[in-house]
N, C-alpha and C positions, 0 to 999 in steps of 0.2 A: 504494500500500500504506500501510497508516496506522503513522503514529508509533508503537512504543510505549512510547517514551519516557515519562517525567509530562511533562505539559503544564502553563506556566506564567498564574498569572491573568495576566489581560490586562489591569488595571491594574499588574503589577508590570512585562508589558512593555514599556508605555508609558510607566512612570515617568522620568524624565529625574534624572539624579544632577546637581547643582550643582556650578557650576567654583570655581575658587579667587574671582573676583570676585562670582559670586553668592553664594557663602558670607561674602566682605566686606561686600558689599549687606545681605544679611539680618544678618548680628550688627549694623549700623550702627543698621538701622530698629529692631529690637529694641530698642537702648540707649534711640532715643528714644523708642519707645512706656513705656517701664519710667520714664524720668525725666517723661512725659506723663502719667504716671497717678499718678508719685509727687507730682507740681505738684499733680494733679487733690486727690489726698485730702490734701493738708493745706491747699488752701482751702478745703474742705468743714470740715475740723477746724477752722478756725480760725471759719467762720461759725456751727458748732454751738458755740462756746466764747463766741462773741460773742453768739448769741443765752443761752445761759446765764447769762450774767454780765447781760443785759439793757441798756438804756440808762441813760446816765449820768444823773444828776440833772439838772432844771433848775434852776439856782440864782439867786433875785433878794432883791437887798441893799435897804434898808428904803431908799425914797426912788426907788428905780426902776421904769422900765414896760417891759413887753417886748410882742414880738409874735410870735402862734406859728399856724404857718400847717400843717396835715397833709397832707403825701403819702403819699394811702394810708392805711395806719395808724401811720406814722412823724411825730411832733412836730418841726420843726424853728423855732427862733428866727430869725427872721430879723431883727428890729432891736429896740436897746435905746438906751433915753433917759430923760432925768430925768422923774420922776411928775407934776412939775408941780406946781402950785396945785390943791387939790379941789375937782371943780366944783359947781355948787349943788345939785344933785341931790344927789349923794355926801355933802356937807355934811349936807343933811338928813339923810337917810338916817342918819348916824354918829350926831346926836343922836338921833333916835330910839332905835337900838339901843342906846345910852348910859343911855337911861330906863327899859329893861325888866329886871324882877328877873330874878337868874338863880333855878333852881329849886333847894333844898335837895341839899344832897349829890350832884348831879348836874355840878354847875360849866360844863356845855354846853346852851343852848336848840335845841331843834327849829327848823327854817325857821321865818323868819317873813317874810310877803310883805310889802313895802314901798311905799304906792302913795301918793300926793300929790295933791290936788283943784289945788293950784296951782304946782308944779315937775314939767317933763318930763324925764327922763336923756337926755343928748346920745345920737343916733343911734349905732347902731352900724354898723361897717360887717360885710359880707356875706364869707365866706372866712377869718375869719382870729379867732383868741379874743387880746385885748389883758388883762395881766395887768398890775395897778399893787400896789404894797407901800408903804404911807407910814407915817413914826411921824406919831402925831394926840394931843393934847393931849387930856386925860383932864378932865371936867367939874368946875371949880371951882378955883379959884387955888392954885397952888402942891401940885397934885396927880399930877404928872411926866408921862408920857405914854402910851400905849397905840399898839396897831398894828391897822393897817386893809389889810385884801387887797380887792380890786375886780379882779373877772373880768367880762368884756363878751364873750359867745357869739355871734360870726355865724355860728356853724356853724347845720345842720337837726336837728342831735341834740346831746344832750345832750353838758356837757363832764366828764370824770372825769377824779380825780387823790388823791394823796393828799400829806401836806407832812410836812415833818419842821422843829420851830422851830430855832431857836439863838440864844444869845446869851453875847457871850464863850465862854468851853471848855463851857457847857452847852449838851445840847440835846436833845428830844424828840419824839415823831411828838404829832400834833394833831388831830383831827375837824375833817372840810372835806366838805362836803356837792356833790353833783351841780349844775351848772350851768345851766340850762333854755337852749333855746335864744332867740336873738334877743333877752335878757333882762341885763341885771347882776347880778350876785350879788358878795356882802359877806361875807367874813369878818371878827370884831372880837375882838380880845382884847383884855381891860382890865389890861395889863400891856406893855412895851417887849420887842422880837423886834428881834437885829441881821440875819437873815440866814435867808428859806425854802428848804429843799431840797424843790423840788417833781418828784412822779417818777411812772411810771405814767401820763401822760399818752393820754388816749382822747377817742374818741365814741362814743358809745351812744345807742342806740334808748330814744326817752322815747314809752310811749301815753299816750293822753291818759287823765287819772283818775290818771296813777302814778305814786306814792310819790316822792319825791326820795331817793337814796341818800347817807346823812351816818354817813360813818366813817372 
């Protein structure tokens, strides 16, 4: 003869009520999924604050050379040592740029390509942009000195960046132009610089035909 009771779902009479130790069980794993996920989002917070705030400057002192190797799209220094003696290329190269007018009210020249019928630029090496900062004596006796930046590109693409000068408690951002690959490039200012903060650190895709980027 049939029930006629109501009839209970049969997931409810299946369901099993949990004992005292499985109720300990579950509040434990709880606690840690709760402090797992609170781990979770604030290293997430702290990597969205750190990509906010961006990477720190590169900072090189007048007289030093560094060397900055990319993983990925991360700049990292991996050595730093005195600039040395300027080699003969660079020498050249400094007088020449020494001889060209700057243009009226502009106080910044365009690229200009540097090439020698009889001095070659020391090899560069492959992997890695080598960054030198010198003060260099300014043309003519008793005329104080000036600064010379020299970047050597063995990346395949171009190197970009931007610098901020300083000297003593002043200090300003600067026009620095794109790097070409496998090539040196020369900044000159015809004044003394203690100290660039260089930041923004890239590679970039250079076609061929295309513009150098100077800002």
């Amino acid at each position: 003869m049939p029930n006629s009771g109501h009839a209970r779902p049969l997931s409810a009479s299946w369901r099993k009520r949990p004992s005292r130790v499985d109720r300990i069980i579950n509040l434990v794993f709880a606690s840690l999924m709760f402090r797992f996920a609170a781990v979770a989002f604030l290293n997430l917070f702290l990597v969205a604050a750190l990509s906010a705030q961006g990477a720190s400057p590169v900072v090189i002192q007048s007289g030093e050379s560094l060397t900055v190797q990319f993983n990925g799209a991360t700049a990292i220094v991996v050595e730093r040592r005195s600039a040395g003696q300027l080699p003969t290329f660079e020498a050249w190269a400094l007088s020449q740029m020494q001889k060209l007018p700057t243009p009226p009210g502009s106080g910044v020249l365009p690229p200009v390509a540097m090439r020698s019928n009889t001095i070659d630029p020391l090899p560069i090496t492959p992997g890695q942009v080598r960054i030198s900062f010198r003060r260099v004596a300014a043309p003519g006796e008793g005329k104080g000195s000036q600064a010379l930046l020299t970047i050597e590109n063995g990346y395949a693409q171009a190197f970009r960046y931007r610098a901020l000068m300083r000297r003593g408690e002043r200090s300003a951002p600067t026009d620095v132009c794109d790097v070409i690959p496998q090539k040196p490039g020369f900044e000159h200012w015809p004044y003394e610089i203690d100290t660039l903060e260089l930041s923004e650190l890239t590679l970039v895709p250079l076609d061929s035909g295309q513009e150098l980027r100077c800002e």
